[in-house]
C-alpha positions as CSV (number, residue, x, y, z in Angstrom):
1,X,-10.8,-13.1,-7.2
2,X,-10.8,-13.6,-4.0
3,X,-10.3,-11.3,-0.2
4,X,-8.7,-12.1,3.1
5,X,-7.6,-9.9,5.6
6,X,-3.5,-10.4,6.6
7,X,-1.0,-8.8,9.2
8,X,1.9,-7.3,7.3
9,X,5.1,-5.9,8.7
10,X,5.9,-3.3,6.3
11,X,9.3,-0.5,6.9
12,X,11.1,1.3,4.1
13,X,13.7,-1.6,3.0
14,X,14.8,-4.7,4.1
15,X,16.9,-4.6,7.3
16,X,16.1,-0.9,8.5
17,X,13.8,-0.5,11.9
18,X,11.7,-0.2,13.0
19,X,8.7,-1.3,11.2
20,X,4.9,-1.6,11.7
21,X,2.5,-4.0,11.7
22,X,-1.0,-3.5,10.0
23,X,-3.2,-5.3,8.8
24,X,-3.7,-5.2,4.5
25,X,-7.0,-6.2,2.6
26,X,-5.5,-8.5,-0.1
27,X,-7.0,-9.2,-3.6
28,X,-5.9,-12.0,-5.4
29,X,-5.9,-9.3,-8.6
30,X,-4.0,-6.5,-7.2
31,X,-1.1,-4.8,-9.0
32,X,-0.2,-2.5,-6.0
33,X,-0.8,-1.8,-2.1
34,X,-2.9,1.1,-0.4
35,X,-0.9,2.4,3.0
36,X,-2.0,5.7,4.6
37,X,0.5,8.7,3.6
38,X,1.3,9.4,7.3
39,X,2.1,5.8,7.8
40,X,4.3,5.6,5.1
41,X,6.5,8.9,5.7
42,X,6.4,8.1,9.4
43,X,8.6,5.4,8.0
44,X,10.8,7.5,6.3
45,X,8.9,6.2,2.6
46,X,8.2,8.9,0.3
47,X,6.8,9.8,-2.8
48,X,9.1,9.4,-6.2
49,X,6.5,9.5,-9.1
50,X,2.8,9.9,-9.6
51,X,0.5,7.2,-11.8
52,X,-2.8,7.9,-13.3
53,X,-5.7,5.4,-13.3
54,X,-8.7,5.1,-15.2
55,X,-11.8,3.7,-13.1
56,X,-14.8,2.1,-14.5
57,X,-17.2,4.7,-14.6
58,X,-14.5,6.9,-16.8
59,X,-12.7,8.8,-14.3
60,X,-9.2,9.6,-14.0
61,X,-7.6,9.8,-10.7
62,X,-3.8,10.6,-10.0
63,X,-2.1,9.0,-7.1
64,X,1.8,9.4,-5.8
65,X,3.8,6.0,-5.3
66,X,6.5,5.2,-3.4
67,X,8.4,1.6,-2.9
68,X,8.0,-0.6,0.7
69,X,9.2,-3.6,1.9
70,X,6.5,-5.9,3.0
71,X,7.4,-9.1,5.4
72,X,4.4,-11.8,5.6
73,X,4.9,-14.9,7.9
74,X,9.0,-13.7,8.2
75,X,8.9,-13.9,3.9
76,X,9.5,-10.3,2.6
77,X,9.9,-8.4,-0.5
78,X,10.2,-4.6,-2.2
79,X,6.8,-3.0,-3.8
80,X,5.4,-0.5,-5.4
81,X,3.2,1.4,-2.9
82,X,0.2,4.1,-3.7
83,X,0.6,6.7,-1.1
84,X,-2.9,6.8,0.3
85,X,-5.2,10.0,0.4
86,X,-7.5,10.9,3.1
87,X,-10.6,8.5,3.0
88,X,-8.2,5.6,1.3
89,X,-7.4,4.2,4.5
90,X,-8.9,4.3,8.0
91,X,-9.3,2.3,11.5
92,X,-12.1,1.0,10.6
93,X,-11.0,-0.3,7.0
94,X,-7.8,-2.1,6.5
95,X,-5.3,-1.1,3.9
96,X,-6.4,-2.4,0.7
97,X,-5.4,-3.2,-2.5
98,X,-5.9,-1.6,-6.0
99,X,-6.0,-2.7,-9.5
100,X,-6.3,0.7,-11.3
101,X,-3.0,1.0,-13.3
């Protein structure tokens, strides 16, 4: 698997404004996206069900998700998106993927 760094325009569906641009941590394995809660409900995207994920060393964690549209390179599509806790995200890390479920 490999990791690059990308500029995504992500907003709540196709065709609504505005948008942002951030930049995304991509895995070449990942199931779903990582975006910071306030990010995403700054965009009007919220929460609709909750996922639990088993890591390697045994533990459970539970995380809400939520759906996004994501537009690469002026190519977009809808996605399942983990709402991100504090400590997920932050300036100094981009958003990243995650391969728990």
């Amino acid at each position: 698997m490999g990791l690059i760094k990308v500029h995504v325009l992500i907003k709540k569906r196709h065709g609504t404004k505005p948008g942002k641009r951030v930049a995304f941590l991509v895995a070449s394995g990942a199931v779903y996206s990582v975006a910071p809660r306030d990010l995403l409900e700054g965009l009007g995207i919220r929460p609709y069900r909750k996922r639990t994920a088993s890591l390697a060393n045994g533990e459970e964690i539970t995380r809400e998700l939520s759906d996004a549209y994501f537009e690469y390179r002026g190519a977009g599509g809808a996605a399942p998106v983990i709402c991100g806790v504090p400590g997920t995200c932050s300036a100094r890390k981009p958003l990243r993927p995650w391969n728990g479920f």
